[in-house]
C-alpha positions in Angstrom: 246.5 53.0 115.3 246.8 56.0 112.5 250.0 54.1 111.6 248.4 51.0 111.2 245.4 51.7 109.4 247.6 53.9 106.9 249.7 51.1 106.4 246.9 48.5 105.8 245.3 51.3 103.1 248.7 51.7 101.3 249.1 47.6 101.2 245.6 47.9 99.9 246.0 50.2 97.2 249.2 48.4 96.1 247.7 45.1 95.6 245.0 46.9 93.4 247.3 48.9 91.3 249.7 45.9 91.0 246.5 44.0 90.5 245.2 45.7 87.7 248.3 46.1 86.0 248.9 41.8 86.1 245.7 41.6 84.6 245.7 44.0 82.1 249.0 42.1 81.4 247.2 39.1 81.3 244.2 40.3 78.9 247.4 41.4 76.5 248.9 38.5 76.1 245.8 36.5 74.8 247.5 34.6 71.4 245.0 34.1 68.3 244.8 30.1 67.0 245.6 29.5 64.0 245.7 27.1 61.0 248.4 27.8 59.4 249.8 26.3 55.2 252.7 25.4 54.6 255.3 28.3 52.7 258.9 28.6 51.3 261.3 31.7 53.2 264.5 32.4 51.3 266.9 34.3 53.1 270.2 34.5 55.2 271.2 32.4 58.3 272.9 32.0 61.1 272.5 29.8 63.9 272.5 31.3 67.4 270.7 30.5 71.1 268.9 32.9 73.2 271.8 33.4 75.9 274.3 34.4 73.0 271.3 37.3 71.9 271.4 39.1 75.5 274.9 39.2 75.9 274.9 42.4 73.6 277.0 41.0 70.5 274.2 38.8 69.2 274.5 37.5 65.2 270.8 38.4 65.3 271.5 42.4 64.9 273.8 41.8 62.5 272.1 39.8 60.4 269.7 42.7 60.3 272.3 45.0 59.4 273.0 42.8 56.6 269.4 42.0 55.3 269.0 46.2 54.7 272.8 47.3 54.0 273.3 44.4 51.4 269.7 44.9 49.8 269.2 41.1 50.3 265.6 41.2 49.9 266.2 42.7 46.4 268.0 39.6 46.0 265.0 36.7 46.9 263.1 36.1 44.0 259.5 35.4 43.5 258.4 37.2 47.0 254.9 36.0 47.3 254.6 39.7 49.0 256.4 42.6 50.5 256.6 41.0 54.6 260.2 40.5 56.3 259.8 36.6 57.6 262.0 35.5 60.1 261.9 31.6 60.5 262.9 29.6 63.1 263.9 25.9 63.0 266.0 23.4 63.6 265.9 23.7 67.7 268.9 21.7 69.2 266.1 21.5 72.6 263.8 23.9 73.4 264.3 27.5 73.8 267.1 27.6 75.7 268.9 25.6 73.0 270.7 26.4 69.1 268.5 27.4 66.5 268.7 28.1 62.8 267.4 31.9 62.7 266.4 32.9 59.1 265.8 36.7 57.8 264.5 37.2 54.7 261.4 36.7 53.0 258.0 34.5 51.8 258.6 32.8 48.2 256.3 31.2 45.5 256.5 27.3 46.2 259.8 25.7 44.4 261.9 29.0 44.6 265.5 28.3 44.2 267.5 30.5 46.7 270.4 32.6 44.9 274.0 31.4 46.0 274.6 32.7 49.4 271.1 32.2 50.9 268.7 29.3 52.0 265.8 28.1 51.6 263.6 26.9 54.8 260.0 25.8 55.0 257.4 26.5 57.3 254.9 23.4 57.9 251.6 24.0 57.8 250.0 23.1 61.6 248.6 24.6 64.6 250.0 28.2 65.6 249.4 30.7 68.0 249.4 34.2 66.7 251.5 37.1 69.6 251.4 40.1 68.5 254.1 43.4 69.5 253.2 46.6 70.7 254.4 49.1 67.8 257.7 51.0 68.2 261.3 51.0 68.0 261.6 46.6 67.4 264.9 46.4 69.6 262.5 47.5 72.1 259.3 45.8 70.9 260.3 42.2 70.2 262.0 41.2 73.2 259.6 42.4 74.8 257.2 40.3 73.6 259.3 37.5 73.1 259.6 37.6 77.1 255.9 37.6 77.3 255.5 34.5 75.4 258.1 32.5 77.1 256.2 33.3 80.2 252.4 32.2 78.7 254.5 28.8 77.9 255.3 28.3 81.0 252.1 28.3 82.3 251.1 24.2 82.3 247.5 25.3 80.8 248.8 26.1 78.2 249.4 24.3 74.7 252.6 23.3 74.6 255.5 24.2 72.1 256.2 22.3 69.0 259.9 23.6 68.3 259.8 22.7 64.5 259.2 26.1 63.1 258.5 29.4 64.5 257.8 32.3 62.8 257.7 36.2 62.5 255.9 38.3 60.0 257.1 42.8 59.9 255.1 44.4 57.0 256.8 46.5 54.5 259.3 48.7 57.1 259.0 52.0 56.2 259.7 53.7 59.7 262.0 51.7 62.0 260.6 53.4 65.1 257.1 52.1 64.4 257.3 48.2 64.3 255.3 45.7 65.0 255.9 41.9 64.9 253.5 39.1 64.5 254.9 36.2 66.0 253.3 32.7 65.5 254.6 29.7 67.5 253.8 26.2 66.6 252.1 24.4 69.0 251.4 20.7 70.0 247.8 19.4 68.2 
């Protein structure tokens, strides 16, 4: 009897701890609506898929590497401010297909991009606003990204638009303290 009622307490306590902690995880992951203009992004590209990104040799780490060991934002013109914009576009399916990743940053409308980078657009529509926790942002973004493919899975949800996405860093100064705001374009 001892065994049992010990056992039923422990089940007990687990579904409460595990619980809590869904729900907290829950409360987290409550995106902000947004209107969102139009902009211009010059930057480098590459296109990639989210199964080449976990296999450990992604382009999307290396096309980091590159934004800070060639100075390329130096090199964009016209920065409408000091943010690192990652755009986005041109989904082959949904996220589980190619996309055109972009790394650079926000530009005054009719910015020519210097030879060697592109220029994308963001359209101006409905977004939701994720936002990371702070810290190291190999750590942090995944992370996060993973919590918003799972709130889009969920059927009450709005669903994606997979036009643009994009994310916003301020001005890096400490690479172990980042945080990303990530807005996803959603259905009207």
């Amino acid at each position: 009897m001892k065994t049992s009622l010990l056992h039923s307490l422990l089940i007990v306590a687990a579904t409460l701890v595990f619980g809590t902690t869904i729900l907290s995880a829950q409360d987290t992951m409550k995106p902000t609506p947004t209107q969102q203009d139009a902009f211009d992004v010059i930057g480098i590209q590459v296109r990639t898929n989210n199964a080449k990104e976990t296999t450990g040799d992604g382009a999307i780490p290396k096309l980091w590497q590159r934004l800070f060991g060639e100075g390329i934002l130096n090199q964009i013109p016209d920065k409408a401010d000091q943010s690192i914009i990652v755009v986005y576009t041109n989904y082959a399916s949904d996220w589980n297909g190619d996309y055109d990743y972009t790394l650079g940053a926000k530009v005054k409308s009719g910015t020519k991009a210097p030879e060697g980078m592109v220029s994308v657009t963001v359209p101006a529509g409905k977004y939701l606003e994720f936002e990371s926790a702070r810290g190291p942002g190999q750590t942090v973004v995944p992370e996060v990204w993973k919590q918003i493919w799972a709130y889009f899975q969920a059927p009450a949800n709005s669903p994606r638009d997979y036009r643009a996405d994009f994310e916003r860093y301020d001005a890096m100064s400490d690479p172990a303290s980042v945080q990303a705001h990530i807005l996803i374009r959603v259905k009207p």
